[in-house]
Structures are given as C-alpha cells and as structure tokens.
N, CA, C and O atoms as a GROMACS GRO file, in nm:
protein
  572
    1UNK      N    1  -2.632  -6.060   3.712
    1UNK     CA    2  -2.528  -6.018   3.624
    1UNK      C    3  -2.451  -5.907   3.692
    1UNK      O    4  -2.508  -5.812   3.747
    2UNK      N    5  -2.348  -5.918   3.689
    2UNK     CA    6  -2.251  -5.817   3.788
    2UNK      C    7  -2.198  -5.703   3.643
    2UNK      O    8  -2.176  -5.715   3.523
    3UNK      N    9  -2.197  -5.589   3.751
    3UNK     CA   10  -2.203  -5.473   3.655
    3UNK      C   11  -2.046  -5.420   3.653
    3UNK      O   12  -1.990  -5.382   3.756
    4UNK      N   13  -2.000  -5.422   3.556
    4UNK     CA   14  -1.893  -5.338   3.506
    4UNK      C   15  -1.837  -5.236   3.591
    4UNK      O   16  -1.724  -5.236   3.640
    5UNK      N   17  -1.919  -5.157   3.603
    5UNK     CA   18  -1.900  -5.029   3.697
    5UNK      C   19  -1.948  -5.022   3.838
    5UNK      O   20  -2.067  -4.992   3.841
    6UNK      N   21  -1.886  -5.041   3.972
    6UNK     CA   22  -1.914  -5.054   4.086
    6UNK      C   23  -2.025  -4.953   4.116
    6UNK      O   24  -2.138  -4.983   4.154
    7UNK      N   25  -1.970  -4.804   4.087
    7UNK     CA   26  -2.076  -4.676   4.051
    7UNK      C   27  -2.220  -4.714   4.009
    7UNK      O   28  -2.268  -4.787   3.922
    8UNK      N   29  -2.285  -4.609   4.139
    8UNK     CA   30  -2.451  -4.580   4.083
    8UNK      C   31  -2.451  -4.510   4.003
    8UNK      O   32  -2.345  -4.476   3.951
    9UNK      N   33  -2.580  -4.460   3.962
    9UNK     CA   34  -2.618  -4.375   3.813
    9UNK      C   35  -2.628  -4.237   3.937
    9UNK      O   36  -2.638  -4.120   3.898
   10UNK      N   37  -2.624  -4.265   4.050
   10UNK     CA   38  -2.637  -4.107   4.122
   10UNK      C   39  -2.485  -4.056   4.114
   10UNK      O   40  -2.448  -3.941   4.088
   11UNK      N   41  -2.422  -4.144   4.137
   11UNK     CA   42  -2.260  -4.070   4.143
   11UNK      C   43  -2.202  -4.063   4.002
   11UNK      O   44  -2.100  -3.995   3.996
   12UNK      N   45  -2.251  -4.129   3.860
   12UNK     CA   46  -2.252  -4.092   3.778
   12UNK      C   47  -2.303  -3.944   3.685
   12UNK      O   48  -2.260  -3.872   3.595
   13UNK      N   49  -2.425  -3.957   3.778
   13UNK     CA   50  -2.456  -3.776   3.724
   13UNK      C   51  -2.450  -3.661   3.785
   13UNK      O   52  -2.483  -3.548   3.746
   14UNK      N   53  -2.370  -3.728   3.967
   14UNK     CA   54  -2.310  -3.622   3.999
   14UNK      C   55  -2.172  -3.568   3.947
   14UNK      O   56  -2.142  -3.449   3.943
   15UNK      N   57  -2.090  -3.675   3.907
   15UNK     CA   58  -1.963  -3.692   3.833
   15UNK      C   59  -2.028  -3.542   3.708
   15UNK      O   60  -1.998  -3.423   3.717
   16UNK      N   61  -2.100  -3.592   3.626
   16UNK     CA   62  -2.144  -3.504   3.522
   16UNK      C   63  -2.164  -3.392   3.506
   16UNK      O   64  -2.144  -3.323   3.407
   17UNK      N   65  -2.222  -3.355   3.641
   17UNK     CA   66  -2.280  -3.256   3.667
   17UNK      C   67  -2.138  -3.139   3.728
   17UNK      O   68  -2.109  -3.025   3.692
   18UNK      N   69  -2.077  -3.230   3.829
   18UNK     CA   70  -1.970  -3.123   3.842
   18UNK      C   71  -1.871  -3.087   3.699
   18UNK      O   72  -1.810  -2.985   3.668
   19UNK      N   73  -1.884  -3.201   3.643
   19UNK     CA   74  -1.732  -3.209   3.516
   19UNK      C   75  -1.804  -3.034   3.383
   19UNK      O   76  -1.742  -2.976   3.294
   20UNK      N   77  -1.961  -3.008   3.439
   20UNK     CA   78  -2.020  -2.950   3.331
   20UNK      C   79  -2.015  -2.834   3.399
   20UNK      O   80  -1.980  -2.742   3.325
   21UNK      N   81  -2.043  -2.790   3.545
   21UNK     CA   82  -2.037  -2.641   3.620
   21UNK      C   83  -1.908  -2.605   3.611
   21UNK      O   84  -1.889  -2.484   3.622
   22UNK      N   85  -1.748  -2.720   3.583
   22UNK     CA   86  -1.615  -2.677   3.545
   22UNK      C   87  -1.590  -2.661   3.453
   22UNK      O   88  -1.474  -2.627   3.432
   23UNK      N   89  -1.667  -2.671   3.363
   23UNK     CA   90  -1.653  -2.673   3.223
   23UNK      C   91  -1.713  -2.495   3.194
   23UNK      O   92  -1.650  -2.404   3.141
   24UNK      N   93  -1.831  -2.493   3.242
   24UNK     CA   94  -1.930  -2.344   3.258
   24UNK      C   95  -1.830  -2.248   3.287
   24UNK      O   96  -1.805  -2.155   3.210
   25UNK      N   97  -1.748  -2.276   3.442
   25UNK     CA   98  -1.652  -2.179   3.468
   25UNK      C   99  -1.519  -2.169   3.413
   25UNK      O  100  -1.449  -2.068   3.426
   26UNK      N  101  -1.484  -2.270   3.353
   26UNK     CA  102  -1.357  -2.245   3.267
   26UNK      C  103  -1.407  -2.184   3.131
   26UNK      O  104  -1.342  -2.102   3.066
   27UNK      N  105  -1.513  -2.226   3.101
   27UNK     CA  106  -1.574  -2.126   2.932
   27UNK      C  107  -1.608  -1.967   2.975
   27UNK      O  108  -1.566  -1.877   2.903
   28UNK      N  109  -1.683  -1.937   3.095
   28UNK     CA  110  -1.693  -1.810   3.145
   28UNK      C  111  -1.578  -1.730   3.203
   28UNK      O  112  -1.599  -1.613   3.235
   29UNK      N  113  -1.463  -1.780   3.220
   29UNK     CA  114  -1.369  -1.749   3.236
   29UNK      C  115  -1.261  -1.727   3.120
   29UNK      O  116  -1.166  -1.651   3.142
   30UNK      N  117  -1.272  -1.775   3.029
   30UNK     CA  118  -1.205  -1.784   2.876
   30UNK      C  119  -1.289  -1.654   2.822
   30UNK      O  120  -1.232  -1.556   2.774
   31UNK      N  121  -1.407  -1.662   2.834
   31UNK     CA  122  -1.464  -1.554   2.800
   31UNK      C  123  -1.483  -1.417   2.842
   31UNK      O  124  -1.543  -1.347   2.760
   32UNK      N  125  -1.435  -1.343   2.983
   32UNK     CA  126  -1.408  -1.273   3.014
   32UNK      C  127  -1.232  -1.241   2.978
   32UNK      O  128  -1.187  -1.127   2.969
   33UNK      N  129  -1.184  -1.312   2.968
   33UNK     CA  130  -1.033  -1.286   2.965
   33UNK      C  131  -1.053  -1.247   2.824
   33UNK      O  132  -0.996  -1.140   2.799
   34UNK      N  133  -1.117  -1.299   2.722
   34UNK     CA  134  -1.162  -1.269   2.557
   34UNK      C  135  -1.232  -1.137   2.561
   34UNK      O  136  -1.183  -1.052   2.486
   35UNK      N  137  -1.330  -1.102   2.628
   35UNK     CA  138  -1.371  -0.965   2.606
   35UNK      C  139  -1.293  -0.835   2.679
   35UNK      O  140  -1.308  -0.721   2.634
   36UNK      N  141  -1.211  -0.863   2.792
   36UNK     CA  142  -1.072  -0.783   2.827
   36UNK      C  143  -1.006  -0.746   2.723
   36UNK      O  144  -0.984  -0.627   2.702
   37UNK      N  145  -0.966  -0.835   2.650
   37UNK     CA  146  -0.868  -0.847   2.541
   37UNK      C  147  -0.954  -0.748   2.417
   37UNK      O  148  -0.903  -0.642   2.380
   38UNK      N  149  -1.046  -0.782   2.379
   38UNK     CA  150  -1.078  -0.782   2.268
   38UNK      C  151  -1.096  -0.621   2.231
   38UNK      O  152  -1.088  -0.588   2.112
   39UNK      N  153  -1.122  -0.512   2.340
   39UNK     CA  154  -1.122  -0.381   2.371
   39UNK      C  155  -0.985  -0.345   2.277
   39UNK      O  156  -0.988  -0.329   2.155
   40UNK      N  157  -0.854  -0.336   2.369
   40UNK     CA  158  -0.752  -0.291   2.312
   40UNK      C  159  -0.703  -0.393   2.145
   40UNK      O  160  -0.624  -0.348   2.061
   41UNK      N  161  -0.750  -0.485   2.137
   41UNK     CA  162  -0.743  -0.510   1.986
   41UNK      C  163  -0.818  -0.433   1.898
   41UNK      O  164  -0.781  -0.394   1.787
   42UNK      N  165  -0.925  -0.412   1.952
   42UNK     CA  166  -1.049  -0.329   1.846
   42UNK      C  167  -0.968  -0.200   1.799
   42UNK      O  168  -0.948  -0.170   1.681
   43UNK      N  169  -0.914  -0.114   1.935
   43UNK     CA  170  -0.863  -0.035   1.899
   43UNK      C  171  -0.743   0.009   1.821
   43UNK      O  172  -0.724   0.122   1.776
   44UNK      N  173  -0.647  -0.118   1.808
   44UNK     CA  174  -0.582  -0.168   1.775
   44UNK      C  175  -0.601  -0.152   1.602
   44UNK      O  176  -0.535  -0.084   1.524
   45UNK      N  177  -0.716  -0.240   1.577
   45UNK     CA  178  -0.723  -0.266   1.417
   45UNK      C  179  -0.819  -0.129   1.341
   45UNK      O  180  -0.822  -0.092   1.224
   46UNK      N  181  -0.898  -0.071   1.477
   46UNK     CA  182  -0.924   0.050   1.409
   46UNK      C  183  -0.842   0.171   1.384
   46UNK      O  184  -0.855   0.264   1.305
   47UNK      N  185  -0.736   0.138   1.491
   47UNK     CA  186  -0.639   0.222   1.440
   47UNK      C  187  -0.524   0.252   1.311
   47UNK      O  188  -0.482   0.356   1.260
   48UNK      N  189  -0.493   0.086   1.283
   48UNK     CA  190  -0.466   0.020   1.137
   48UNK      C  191  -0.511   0.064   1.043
   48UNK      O  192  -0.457   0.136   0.959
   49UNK      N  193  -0.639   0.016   1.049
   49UNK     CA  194  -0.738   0.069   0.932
   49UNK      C  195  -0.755   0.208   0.901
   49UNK      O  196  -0.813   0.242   0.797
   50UNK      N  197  -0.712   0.285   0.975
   50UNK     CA  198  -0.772   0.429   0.976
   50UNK      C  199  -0.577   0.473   0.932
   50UNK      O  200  -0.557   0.572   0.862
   51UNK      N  201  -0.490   0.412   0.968
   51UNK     CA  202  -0.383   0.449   0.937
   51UNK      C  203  -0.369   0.370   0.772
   51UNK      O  204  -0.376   0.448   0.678
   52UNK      N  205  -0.356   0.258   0.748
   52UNK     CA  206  -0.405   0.236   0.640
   52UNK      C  207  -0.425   0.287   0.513
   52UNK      O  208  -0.363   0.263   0.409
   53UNK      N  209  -0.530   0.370   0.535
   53UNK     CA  210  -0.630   0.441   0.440
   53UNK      C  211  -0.562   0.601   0.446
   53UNK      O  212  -0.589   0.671   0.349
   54UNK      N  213  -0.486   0.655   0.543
   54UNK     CA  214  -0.406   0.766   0.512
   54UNK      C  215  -0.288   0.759   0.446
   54UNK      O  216  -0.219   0.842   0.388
   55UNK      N  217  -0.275   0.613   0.471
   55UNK     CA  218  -0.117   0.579   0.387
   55UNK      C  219  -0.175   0.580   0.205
   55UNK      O  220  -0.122   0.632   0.107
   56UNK      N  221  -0.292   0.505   0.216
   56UNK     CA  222  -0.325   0.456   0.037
   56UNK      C  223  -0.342   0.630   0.014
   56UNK      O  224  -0.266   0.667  -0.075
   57UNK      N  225  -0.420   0.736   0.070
   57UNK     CA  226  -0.422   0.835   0.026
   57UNK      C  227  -0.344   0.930   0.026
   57UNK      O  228  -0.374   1.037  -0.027
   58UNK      N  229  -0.220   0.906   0.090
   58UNK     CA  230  -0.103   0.996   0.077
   58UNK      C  231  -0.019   0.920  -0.051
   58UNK      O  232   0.022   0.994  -0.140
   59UNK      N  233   0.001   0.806  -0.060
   59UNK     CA  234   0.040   0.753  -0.184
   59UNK      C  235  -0.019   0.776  -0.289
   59UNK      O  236   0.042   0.804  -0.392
   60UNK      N  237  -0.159   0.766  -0.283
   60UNK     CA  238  -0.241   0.825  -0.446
   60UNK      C  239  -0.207   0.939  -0.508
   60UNK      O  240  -0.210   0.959  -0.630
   61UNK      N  241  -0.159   1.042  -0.391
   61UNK     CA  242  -0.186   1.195  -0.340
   61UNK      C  243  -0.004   1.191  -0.478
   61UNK      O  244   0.008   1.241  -0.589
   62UNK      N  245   0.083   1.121  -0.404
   62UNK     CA  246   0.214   1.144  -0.490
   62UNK      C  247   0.169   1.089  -0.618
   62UNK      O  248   0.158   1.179  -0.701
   63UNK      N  249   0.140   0.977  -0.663
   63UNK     CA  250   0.120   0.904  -0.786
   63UNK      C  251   0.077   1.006  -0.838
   63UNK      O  252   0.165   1.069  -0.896
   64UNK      N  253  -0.064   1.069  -0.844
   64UNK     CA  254  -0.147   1.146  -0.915
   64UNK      C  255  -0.082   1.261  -0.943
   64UNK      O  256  -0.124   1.323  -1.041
   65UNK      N  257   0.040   1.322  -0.862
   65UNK     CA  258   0.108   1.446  -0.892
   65UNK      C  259   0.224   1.388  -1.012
   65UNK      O  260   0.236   1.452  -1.116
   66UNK      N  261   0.312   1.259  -0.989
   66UNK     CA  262   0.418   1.214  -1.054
   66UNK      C  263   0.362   1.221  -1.216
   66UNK      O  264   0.426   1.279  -1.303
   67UNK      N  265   0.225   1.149  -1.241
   67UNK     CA  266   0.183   1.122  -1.315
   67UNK      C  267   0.098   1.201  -1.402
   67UNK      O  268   0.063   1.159  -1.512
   68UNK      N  269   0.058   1.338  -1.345
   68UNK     CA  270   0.058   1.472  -1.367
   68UNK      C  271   0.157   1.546  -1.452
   68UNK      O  272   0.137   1.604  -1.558
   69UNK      N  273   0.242   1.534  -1.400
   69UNK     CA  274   0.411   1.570  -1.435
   69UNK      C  275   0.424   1.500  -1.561
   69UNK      O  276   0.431   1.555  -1.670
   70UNK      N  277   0.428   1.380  -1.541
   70UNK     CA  278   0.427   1.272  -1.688
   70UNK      C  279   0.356   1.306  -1.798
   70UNK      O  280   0.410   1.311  -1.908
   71UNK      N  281   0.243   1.330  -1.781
   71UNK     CA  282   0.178   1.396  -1.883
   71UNK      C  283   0.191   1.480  -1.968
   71UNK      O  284   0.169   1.472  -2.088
   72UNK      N  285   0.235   1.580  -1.897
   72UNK     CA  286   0.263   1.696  -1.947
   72UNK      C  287   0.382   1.684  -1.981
   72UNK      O  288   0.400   1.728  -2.095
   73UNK      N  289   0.498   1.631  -1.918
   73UNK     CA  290   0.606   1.609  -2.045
   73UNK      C  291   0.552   1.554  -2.162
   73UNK      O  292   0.546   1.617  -2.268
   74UNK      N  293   0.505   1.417  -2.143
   74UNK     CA  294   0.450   1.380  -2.289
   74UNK      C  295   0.403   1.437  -2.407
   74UNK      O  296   0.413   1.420  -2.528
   75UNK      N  297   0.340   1.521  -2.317
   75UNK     CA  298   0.256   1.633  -2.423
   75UNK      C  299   0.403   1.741  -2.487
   75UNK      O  300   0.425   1.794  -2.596
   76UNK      N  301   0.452   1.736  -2.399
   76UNK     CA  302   0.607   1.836  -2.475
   76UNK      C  303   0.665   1.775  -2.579
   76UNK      O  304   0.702   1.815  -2.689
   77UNK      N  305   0.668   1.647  -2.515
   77UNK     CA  306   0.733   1.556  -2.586
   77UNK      C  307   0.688   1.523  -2.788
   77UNK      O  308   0.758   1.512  -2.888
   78UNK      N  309   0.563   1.520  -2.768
   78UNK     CA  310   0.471   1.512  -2.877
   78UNK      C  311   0.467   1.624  -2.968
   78UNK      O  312   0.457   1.619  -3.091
   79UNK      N  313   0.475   1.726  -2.893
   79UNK     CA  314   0.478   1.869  -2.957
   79UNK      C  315   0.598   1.842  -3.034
   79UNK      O  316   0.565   1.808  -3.148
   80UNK      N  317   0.749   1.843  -3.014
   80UNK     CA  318   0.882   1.816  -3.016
   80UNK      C  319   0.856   1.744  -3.141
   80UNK      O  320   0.887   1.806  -3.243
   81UNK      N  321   0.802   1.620  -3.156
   81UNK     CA  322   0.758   1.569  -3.228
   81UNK      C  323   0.734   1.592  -3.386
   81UNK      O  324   0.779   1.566  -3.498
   82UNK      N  325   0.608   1.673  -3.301
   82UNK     CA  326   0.508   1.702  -3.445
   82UNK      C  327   0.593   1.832  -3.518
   82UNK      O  328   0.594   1.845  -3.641
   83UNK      N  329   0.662   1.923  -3.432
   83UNK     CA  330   0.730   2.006  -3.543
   83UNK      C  331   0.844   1.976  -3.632
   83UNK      O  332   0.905   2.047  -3.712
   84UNK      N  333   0.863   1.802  -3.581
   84UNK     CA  334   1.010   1.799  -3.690
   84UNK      C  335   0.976   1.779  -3.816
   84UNK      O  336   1.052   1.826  -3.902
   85UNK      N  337   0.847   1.702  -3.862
   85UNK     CA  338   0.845   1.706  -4.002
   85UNK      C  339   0.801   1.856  -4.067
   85UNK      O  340   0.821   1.893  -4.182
   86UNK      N  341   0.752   1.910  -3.987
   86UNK     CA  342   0.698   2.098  -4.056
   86UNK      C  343   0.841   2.155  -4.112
   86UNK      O  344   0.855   2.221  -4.215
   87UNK      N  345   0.956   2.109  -4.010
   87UNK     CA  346   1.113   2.202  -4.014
   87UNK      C  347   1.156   2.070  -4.136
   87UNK      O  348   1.274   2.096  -4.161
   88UNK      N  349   1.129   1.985  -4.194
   88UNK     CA  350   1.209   1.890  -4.258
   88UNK      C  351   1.088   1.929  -4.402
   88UNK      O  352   1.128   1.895  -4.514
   89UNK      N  353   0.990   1.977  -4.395
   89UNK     CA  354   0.918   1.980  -4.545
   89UNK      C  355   0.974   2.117  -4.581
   89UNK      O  356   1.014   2.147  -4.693
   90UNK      N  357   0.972   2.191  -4.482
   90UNK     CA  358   1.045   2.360  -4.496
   90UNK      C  359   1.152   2.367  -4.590
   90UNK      O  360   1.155   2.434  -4.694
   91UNK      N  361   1.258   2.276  -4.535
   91UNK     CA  362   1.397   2.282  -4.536
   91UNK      C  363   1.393   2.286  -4.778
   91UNK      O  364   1.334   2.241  -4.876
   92UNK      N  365   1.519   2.389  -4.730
   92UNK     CA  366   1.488   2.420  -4.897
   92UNK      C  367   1.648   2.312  -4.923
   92UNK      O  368   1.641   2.288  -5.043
   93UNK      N  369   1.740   2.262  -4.885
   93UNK     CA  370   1.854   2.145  -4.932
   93UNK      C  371   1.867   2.085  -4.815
   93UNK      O  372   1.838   2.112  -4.698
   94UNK      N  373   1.925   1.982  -4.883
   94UNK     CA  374   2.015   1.877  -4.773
   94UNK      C  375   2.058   1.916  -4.644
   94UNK      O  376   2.019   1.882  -4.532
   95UNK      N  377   2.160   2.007  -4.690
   95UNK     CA  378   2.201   2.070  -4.519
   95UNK      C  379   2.116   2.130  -4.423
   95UNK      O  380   2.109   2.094  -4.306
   96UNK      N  381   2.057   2.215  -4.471
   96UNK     CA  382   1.895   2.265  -4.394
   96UNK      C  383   1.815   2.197  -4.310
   96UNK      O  384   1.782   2.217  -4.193
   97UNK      N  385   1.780   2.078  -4.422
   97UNK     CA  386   1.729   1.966  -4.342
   97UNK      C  387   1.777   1.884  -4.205
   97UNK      O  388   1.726   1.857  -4.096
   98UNK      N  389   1.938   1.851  -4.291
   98UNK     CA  390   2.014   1.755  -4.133
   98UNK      C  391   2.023   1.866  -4.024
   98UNK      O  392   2.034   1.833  -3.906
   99UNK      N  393   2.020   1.990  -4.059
   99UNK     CA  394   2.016   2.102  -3.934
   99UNK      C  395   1.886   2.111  -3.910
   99UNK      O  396   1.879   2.066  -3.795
  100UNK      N  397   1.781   2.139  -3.942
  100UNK     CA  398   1.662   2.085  -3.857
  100UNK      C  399   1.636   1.959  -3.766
  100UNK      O  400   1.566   1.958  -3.665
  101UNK      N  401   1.698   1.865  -3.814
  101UNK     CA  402   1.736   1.757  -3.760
  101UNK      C  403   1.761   1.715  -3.647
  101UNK      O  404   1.714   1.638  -3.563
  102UNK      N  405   1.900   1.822  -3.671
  102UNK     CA  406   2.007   1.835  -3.611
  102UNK      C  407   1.932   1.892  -3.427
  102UNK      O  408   1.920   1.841  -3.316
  103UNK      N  409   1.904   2.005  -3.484
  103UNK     CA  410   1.811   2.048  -3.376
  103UNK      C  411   1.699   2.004  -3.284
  103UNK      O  412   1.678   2.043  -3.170
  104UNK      N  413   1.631   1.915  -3.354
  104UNK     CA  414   1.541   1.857  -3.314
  104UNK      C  415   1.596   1.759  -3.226
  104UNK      O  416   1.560   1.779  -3.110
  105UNK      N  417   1.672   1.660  -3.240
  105UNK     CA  418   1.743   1.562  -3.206
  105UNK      C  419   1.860   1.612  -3.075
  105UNK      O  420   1.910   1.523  -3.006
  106UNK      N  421   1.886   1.716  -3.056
  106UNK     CA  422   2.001   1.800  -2.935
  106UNK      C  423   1.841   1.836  -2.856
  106UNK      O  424   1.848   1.828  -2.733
  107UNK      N  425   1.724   1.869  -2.904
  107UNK     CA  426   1.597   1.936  -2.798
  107UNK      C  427   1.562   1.807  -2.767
  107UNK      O  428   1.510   1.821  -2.656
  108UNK      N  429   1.556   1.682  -2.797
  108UNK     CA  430   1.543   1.545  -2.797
  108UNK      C  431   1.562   1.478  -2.682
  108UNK      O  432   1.495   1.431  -2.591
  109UNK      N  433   1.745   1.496  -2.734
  109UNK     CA  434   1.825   1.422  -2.572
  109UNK      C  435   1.812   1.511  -2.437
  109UNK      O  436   1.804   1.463  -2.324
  110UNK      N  437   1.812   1.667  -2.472
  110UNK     CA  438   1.798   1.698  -2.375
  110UNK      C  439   1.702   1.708  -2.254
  110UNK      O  440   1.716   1.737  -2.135
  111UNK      N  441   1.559   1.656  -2.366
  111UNK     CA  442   1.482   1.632  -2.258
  111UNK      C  443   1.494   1.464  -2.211
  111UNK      O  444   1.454   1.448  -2.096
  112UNK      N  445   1.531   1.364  -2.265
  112UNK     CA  446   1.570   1.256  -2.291
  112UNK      C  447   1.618   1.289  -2.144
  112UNK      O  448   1.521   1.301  -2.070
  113UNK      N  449   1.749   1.309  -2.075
  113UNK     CA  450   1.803   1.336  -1.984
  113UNK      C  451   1.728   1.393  -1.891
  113UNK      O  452   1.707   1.321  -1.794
  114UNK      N  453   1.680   1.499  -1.890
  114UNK     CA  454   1.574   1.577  -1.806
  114UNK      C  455   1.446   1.420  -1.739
  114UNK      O  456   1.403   1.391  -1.627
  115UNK      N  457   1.430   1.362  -1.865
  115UNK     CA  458   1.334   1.265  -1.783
  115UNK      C  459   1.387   1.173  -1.672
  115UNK      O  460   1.354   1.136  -1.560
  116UNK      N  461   1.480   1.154  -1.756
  116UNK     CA  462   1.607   0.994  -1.657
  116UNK      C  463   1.555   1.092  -1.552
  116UNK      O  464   1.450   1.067  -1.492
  117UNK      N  465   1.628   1.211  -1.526
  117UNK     CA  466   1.666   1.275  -1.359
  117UNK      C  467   1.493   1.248  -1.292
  117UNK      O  468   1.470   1.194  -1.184
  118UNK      N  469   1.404   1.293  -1.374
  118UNK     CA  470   1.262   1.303  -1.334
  118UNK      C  471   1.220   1.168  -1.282
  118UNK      O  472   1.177   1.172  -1.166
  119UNK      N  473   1.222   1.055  -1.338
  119UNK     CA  474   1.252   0.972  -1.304
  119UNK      C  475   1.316   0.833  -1.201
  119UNK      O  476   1.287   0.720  -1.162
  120UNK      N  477   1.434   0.950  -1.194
  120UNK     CA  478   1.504   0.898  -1.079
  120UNK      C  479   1.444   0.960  -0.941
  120UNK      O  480   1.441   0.893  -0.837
  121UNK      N  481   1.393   1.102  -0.951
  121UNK     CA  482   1.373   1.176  -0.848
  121UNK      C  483   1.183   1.135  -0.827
  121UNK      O  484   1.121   1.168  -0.725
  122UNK      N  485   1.125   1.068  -0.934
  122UNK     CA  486   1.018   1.014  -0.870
  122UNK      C  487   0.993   0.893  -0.810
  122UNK      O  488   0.896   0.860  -0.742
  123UNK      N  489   1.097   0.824  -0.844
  123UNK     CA  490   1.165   0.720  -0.743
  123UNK      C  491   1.143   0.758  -0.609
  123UNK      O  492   1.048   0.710  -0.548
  124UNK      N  493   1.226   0.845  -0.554
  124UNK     CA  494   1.308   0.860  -0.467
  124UNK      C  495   1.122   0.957  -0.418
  124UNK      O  496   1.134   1.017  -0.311
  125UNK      N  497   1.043   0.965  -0.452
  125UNK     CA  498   0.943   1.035  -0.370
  125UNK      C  499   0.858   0.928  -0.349
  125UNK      O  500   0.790   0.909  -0.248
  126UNK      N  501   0.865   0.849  -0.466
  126UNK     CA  502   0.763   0.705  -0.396
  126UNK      C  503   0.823   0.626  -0.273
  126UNK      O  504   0.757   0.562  -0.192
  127UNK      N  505   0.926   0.637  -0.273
  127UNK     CA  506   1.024   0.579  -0.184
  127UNK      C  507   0.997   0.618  -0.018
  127UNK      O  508   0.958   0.544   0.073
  128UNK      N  509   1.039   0.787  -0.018
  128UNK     CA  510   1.013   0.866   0.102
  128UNK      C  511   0.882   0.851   0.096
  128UNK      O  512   0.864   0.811   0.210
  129UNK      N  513   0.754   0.854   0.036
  129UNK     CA  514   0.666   0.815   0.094
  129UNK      C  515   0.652   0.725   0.143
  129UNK      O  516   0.636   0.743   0.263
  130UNK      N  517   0.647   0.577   0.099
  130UNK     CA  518   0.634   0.481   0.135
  130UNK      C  519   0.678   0.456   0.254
  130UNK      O  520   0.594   0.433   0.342
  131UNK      N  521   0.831   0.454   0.289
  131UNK     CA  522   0.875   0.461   0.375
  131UNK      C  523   0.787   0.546   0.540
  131UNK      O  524   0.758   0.489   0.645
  132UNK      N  525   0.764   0.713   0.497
  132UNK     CA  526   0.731   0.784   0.601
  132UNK      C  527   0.573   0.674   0.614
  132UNK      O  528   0.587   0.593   0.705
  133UNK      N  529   0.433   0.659   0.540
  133UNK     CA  530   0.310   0.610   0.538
  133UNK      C  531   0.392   0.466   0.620
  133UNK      O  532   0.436   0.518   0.723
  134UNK      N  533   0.422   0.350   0.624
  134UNK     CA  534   0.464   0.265   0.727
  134UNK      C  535   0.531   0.295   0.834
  134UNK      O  536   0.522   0.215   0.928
  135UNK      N  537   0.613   0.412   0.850
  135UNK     CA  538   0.626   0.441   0.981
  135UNK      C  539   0.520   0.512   1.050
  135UNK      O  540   0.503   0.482   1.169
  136UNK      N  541   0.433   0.612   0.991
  136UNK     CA  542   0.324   0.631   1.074
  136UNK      C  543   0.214   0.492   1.118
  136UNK      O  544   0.175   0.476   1.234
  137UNK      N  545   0.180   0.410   1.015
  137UNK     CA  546   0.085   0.302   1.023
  137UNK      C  547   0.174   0.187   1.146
  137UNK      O  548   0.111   0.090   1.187
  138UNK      N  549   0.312   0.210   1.191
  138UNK     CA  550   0.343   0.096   1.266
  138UNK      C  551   0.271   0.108   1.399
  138UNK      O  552   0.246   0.226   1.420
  139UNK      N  553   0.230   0.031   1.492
  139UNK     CA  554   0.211   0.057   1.589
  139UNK      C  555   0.270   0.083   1.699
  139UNK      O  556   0.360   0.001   1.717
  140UNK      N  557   0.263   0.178   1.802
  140UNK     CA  558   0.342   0.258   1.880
  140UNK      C  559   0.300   0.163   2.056
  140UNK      O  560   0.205   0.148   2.133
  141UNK      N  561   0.391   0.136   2.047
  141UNK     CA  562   0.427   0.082   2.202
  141UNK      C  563   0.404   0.144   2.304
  141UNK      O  564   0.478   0.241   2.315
  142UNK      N  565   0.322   0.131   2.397
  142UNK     CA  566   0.334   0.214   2.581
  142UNK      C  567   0.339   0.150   2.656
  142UNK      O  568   0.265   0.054   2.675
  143UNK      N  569   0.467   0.199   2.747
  143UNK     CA  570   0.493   0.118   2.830
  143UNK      C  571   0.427   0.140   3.003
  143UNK      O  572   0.452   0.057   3.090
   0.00000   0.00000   0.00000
C-alpha cells in the first residue's frame, strides 16, 4: 500500500520538534517584550489610582463644605419660617398682619436671591474642581 506522505515519521518529528523550539522562542520572546512593558504600565495605573483617589477626595472635600453651607441656610431658612406665624398671631388688625407679612416675605426673597447667587457660585466650584482633579489625574508625557 503506497503511503500518502513520501516523509518518514523521523522527518516528521523533526518537522515538530523544530515548529515547537520556534514556537518556545517566539512565546519567550512575547514574553520578555510583556514584562519590559508591563513595569512602566504598573506605574502607570498606580499612578492613576493614587491620582484618582485625590481627585474623589478633593471633590468630597468641596461637596461636604457646599453642603455645609446648605444646611445652614436651611436652618435660616426654617427659622424665617417659624417666626411668621408668632408675628401673624401677634398682629392686633389687618394691616399689622399684611406688614408682618409684608416683612417676612421682602427677608424671604432676599434670601431667595442670596441662594440663586450661592448656587450659581457652587456651580462654578464644582466646576473648578473638577476641572483642576482631571488635569492633575491626566497623564504627563516625557519625552
């Protein structure tokens, strides 16, 4: 019976044998070029991470002050509040009353306004943070 393949089984597993020591040196070679590499990435993502985590805590750092601030208006706010019915049970007529009112409602808007600006200007700090925390976290180029 005549065989398919002119080839012995010796030049067959020499065939094998080389196709597997090129295979060894192209994987040991992939793999040194991978652990070259893998140095300045490490440092890379530990540097991320560590920038990262100064950004979430410089952002907490504003929130927790904005929201500080908030509070304590609220609490003004509430106060403001609670004295209009004391000045409206007081009030001995009509006019008395719409002038307690009256008052209450002008201390009202004016903080009404005071917040918008507060508001706008805590904008504008989440903003500059944000902004400055991604420019420190970008990564810096050397050439």
């Amino acid at each position: 019976m005549p065989q398919d393949n002119p080839r012995s089984d010796t030049q067959r597993s020499e065939t094998t044998r080389g196709e597997s020591a090129r295979s060894e040196r192209s994987r040991s070679e992939r793999l040194s070029i991978a652990s070259a590499m893998s140095a300045p990435f490490g440092e890379i993502g530990a540097r991320s991470v560590t920038a990262g985590f100064r950004a979430q805590q410089k952002m907490l750092d504003v929130l927790s002050d904005i929201s500080r601030e908030w509070l304590t208006r609220a609490t003004a706010e509430a106060e403001l509040a609670f004295r209009l019915p004391n000045k409206l049970t007081s009030a001995r007529s009509v006019p008395d009353a719409f002038s307690a009112y009256r008052e209450w409602f002008d201390e009202w808007v004016s903080m009404f306004g005071e917040d918008t600006l507060r508001f706008v200007s805590d904008g504008g700090k989440l903003m500059d943070t944000g902004v400055r925390c991604f420019a420190e976290a970008a990564p810096v180029e050397t050439n």
